[in-house]
N, C-alpha and C positions, 0 to 999 in steps of 0.2 A: 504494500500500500504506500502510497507518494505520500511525506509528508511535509509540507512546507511550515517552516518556522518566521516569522514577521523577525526582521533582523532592526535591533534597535538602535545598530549602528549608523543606520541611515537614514533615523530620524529626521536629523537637523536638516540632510540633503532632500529629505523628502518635503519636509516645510518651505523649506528656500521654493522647490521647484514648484509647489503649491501658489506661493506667494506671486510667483512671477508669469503663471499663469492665471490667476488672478488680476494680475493687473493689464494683462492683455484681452483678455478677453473685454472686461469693461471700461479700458481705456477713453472708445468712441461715443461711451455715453453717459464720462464724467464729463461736468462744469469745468471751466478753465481754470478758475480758484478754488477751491477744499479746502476742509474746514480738515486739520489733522492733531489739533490738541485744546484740549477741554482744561478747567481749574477744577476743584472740590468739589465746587457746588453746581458742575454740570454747564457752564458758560463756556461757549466758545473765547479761547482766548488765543490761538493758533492759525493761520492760515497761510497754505503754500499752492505755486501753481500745480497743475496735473501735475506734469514729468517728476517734479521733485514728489510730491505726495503717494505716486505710487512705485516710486525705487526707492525712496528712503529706508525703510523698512527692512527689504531685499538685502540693498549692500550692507545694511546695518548685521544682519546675521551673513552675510557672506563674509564682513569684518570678521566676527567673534572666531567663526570656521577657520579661516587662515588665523589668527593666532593660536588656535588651540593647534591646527595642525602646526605651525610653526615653530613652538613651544615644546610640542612631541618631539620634533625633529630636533633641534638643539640639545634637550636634554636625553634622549637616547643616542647620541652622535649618530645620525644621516639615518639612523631607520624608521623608514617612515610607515606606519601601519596608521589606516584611518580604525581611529578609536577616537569616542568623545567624552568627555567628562558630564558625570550628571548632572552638574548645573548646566550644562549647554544642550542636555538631552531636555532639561526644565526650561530653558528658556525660548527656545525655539518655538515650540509651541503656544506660546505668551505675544510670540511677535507674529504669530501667525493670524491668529485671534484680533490683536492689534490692530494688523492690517488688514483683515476682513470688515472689521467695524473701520476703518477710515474708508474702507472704497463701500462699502455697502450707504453709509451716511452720503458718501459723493453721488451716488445713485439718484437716491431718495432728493438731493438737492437738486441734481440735475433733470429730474422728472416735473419736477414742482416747478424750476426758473428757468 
């Protein structure tokens, strides 16, 4: 019997490539400006054009990935294995979400004006 195992190494690379399909997909039917950060009390207090507001995100976890892989690499001298650390298997996910709620709001803004 075939059994396959979800390998949770490739979490983070899995979110990234979530991410990025996400923002292609609804690229043409965000607003020029986006609203991408709120305060406490739920007030928009942030606002960036498309392009920025739906790569932000993306290179922000494609950053964290190169230094953790980076970081592997220096301290085991050149051997490089993709392994992630569980704060980066936690975070990922966080900015996935993140990014979901900023393009999904640019939607909803884009439908209304």
């Amino acid at each position: 019997m075939l059994r396959t195992h979800f390998r949770w190494e490739y979490l983070p690379l899995i979110c990234i490539a979530l991410m990025l399909v996400m923002s292609a997909a609804a690229y043409t039917f965000l607003p020029d400006m986006m609203i991408v950060h709120w305060d406490f009390s739920v007030r928009t207090d942030g606002y960036a054009r498309k392009a920025t507001a739906v790569l932000i995100l993306p290179i922000i976890g494609l950053g964290i990935i190169c230094m953790q892989l980076i970081g592997r690499y220096v301290a085991h001298d050149g051997g490089l294995e993709i392994r992630f650390s569980k704060a980066v298997k936690f975070a990922m996910p966080i900015l996935l979400i993140a990014h979901a709620g900023i393009i999904a709001v640019g939607l909803v803004s884009g439908l209304r004006g």
